[in-house]
N, C-alpha and C positions, 0 to 999 in steps of 0.2 A: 427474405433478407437481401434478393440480391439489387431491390431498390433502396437499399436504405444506407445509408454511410454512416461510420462513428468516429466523433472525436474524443479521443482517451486527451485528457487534461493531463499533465503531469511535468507542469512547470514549477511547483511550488518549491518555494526555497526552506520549507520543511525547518524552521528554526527548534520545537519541541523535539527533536531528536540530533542537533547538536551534541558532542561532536561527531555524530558518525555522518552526520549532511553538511560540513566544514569543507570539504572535497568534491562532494558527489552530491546529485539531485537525490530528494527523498525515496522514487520512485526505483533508485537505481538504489538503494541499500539490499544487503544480503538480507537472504528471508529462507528459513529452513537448511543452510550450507549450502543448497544446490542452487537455487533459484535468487532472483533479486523480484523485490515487491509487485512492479510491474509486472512482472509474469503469472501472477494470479491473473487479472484481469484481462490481459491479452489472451489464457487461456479460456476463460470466460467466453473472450470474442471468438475463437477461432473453434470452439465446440457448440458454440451458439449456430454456426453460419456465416457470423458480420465476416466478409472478408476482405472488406473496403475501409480500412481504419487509418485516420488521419490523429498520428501521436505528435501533441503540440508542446515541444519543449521551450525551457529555459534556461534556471538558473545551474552552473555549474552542469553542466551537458554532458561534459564529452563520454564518460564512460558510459553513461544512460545508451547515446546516440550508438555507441558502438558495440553495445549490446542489442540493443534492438535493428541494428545495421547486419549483426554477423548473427544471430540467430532468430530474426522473425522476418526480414525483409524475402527473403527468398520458400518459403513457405507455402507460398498460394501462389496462385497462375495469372501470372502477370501478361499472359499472353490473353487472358479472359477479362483484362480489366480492372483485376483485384489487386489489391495491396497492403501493405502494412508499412507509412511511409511518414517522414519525422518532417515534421516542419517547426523550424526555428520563428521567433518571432523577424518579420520580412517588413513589418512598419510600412504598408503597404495604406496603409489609411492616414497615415498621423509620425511622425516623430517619435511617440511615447513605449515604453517599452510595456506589455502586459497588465493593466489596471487592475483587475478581475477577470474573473473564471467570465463574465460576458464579454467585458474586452478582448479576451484572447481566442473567443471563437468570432465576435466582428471583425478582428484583425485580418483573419483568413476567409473572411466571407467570400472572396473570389477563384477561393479552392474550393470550398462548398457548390458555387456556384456551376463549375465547370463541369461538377461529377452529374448535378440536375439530380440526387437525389430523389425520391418523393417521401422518406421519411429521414430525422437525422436522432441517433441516439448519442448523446453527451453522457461523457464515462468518468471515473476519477482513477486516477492510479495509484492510489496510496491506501487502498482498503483490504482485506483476507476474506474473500467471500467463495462460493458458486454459484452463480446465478447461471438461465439460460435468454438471453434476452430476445430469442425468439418466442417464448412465450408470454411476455412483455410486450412486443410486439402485435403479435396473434391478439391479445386483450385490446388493446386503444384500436386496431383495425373494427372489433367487436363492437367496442361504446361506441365509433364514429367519432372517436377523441380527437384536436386538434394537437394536446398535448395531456400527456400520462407519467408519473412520476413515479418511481417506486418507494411503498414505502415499509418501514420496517417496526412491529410494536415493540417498545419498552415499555418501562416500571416510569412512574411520575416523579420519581426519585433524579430520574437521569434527564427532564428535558432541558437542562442547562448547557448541555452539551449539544443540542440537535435542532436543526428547524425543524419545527411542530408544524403537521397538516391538519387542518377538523377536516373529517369527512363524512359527508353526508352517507346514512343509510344506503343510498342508491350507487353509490361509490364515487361521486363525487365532489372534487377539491373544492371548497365553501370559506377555507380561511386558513392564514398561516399566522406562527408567531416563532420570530426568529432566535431561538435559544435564552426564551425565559427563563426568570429564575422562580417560578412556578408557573403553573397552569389549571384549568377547571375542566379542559376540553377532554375529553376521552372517545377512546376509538368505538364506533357505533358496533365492530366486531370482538369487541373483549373489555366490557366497562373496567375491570381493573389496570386497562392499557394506553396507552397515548403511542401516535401514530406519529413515526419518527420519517423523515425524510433520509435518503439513500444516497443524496447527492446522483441519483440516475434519471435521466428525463428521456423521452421521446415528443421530438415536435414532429407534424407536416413541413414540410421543407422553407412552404410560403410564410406560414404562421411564424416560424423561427428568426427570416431574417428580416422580414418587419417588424418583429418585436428588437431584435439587434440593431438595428438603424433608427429606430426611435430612440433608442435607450442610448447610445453613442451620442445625439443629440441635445441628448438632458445633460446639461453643467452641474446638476446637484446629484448627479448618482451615482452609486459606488460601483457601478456597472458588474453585479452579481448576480448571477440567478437566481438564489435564495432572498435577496434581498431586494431587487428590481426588478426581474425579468417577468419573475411569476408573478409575484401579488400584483404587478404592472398589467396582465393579462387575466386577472382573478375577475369573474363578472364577463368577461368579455368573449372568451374564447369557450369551450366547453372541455376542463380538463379535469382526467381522471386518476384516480389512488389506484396505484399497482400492489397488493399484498403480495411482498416477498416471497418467492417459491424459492424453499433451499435446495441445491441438488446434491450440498452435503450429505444424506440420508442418515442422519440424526435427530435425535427425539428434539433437542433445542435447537431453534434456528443459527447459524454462525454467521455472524456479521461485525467483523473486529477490525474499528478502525487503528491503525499502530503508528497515532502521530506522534506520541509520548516516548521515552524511552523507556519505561515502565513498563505501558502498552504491547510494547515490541517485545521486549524480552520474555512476555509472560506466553505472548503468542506462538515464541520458540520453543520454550519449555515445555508448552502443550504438546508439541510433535515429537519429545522424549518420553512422554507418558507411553505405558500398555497399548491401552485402548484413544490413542487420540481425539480430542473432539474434531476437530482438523484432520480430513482425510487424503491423503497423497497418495493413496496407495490403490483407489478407486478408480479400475482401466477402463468403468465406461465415462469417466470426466476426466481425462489423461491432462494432467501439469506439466505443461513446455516449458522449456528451457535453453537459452544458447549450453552446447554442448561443446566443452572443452578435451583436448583428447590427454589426460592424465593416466598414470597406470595403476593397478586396482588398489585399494586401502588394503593395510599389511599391519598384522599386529605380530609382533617377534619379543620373544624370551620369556622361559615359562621358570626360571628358578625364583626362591623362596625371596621373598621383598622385594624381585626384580620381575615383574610377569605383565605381560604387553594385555590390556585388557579393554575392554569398554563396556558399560553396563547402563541398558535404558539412554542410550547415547543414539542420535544419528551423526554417521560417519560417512562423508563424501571420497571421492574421486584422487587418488594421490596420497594419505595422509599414510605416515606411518607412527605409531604408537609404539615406539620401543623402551620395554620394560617401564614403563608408564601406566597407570589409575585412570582412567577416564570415566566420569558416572554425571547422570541428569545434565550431557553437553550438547552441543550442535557444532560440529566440526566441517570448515569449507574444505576445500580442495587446497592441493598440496601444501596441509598442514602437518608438522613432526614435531609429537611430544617425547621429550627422550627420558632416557634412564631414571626410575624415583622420583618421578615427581607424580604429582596429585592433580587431576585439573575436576572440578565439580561445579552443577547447577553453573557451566559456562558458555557465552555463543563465541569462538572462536572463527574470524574471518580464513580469506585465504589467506597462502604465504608464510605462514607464522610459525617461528621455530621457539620451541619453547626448552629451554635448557635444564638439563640435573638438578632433579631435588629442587624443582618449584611447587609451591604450595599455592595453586589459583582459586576462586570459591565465589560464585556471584559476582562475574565478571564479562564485559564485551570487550575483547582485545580483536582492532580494527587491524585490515590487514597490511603485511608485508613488515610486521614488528618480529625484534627479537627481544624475548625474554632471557635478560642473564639468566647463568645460573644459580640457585640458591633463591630468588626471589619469592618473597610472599605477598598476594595479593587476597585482600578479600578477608579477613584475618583481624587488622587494625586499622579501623576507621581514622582516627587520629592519623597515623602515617599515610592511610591513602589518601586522605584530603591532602596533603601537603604536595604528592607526586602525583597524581591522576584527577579525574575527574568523577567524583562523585555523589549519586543521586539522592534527594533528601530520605527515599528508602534503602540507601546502602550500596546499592549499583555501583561496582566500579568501570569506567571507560579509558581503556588506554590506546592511545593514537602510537604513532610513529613518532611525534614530536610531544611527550608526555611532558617535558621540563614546561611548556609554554604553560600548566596548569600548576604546578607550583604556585602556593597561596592564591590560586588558580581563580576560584567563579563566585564571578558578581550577584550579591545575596537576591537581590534586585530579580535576577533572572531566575535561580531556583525556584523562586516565591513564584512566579508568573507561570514557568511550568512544570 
């Protein structure tokens, strides 16, 4: 790995999980209380080996930038080369701001260039996985791949959602089709499966930005990987199907994309289960995180109606629970549910003071809000639609400025995601 450079992707302006990407890049949303999205994948890189990673931002930055500034920049040995270092769109080719996931890594073709790579892995920051991509790696060194792409099986039910690779027996990419709404093709290792794409590639360095300079060149392309980059190079180049290694160690593979807010929220509730499918607790795959120095979670007052509790909850850093119900939550850092109230099946950001005798239930309260007291959330669809924002499955979403959602969301968009 220590020839090989990665760019984590994680400019996307994340519009399916609106309102909580209203403020913030997708990448930088909370994910488990402790962590933000990004920090799967970054941990990915930094137990893998890659420790050369070029994180290419965008939309709504600043907290992404300053998270990945104050707990990953300083981590590796910058005295050896290594980094973990944010690059903004620098319009160093063109005027235009990010077109596609291939325009934004041509954009920076001359930070590529200067590291001289001899391999580059292309990353996404908005997925829940483990991978190790050194052995990803180790494979396309093996085939004499110019490029290798990971991929992952589903059901033929789901390839609406996914670029489809065929792959040949020998393990070879032979053809793609970019999120039909059906398919014939099935994977040569599981006929009842279809061979999903990971959004994870490994090119040779050369192979990479000749295929980025031709495709910058074509006026008719959506300059996407999925879409140009590879079938552009299918025939041509010799590139190989990576089958997903989970380092999850669980009997189902975990590969959960959380662009939905549907997605997300269910991803969270998983990490309040017993047995999670989603492991955080796994110290030979340690999950980094910018560390905040808060003082320890406190649960106080044990009398009868009034007893500070949490059950099948994760509880961060700061939070105090007094004489409060906590049950099926995810609580950020220095959050306070106080006296009589209930909070359940809820992702609580930081920040969040939640007042006496609220009644919350299938809810994402964004952080630095305050819940009056007496408030019921979660309760009455009718009245939540009128003050929050909620999902055609019931989900409610409360920002800091919840009034703006009054007679709030355009049908239009529900329907779309």
């Amino acid at each position: 790995m220590r020839d090989t450079l990665g760019v984590l992707l994680a400019g996307g302006a994340g519009e399916r999980l609106f309102p909580l990407t209203r403020d913030r890049a997708k990448p930088a949303v909370p994910f488990g209380g402790h962590y933000r999205i990004i920090d799967i994948t970054l941990s990915n890189c930094i137990n893998s080996g890659l420790r050369k990673v070029y994180v290419l931002t965008q939309y709504k930055a600043l907290s992404l930038n300053r998270h990945i500034r104050e707990g990953w920049t300083g981590i590796v040995g910058q005295e050896l080369g290594e980094f973990y270092e944010l690059l903004p769109p620098m319009q160093r080719t063109g005027g235009n701001w990010y077109m596609g996931t291939a325009d934004a890594v041509y954009q920076n073709i001359y930070s590529i260039g200067s590291e001289q790579p001899s391999h580059v892995i292309i990353l996404s920051g908005d997925h829940i996985y483990k991978m190790n991509y050194s052995r990803m790696l180790e494979y396309h060194l093996e085939q004499h791949a110019e490029v290798t792409l990971a991929t992952l099986p589903i059901s033929p039910d789901e390839v609406k959602q996914f670029g489809i690779v065929e792959v040949a027996p020998s393990g070879e990419v032979v053809g793609f089709e970019e999120k039909p709404a059906s398919t014939t093709i099935r994977s040569p290792f599981n006929p009842n499966a279809v061979d999903a794409s990971m959004g994870i590639y490994i090119f040779d360095t050369e192979c990479l930005l000749k295929a980025l300079i031709a495709d910058a060149e074509d006026p008719n392309s959506k300059h996407d990987f999925g879409h140009n980059i590879l079938p552009g190079l299918l025939g041509k180049k010799k590139m190989m199907a990576y089958s997903f290694v989970d380092e999850n160690k669980q009997q189902a593979l975990y590969w959960r994309d959380v662009g939905t807010l549907d997605a997300y929220y269910d991803a969270n509730m998983d990490l309040c289960s017993v047995s999670p499918t989603f492991n955080l607790y796994d110290k030979s795959w340690p999950m980094r995180t910018r560390v905040r120095q808060y003082p320890p979670a406190k649960f106080v007052f044990g009398e009868p109606g009034r007893t500070g509790m949490a059950v099948n909850s994760v509880i961060t850093a700061g939070v105090i629970i007094s004489g409060a119900s906590v049950s099926n939550s995810v609580l950020s850092q220095d959050v306070r549910v106080n006296s009589y109230s209930d909070v359940d099946a809820s992702i609580i950001f930081s920040h969040v003071n939640i007042g006496r005798h609220c009644r919350i239930r299938r809810a994402i309260i964004d952080r630095d809000v305050h819940i009056p007291e007496g408030t019921v959330i979660g309760y009455d669809p009718v009245e939540d639609k009128r003050r929050y924002f909620v999902t055609p499955s019931g989900l409610t979403i409360v920002t800091r400025d919840a009034s703006l959602f009054e007679n709030p969301v355009d049908p239009d968009f529900l329907e779309r995601y």
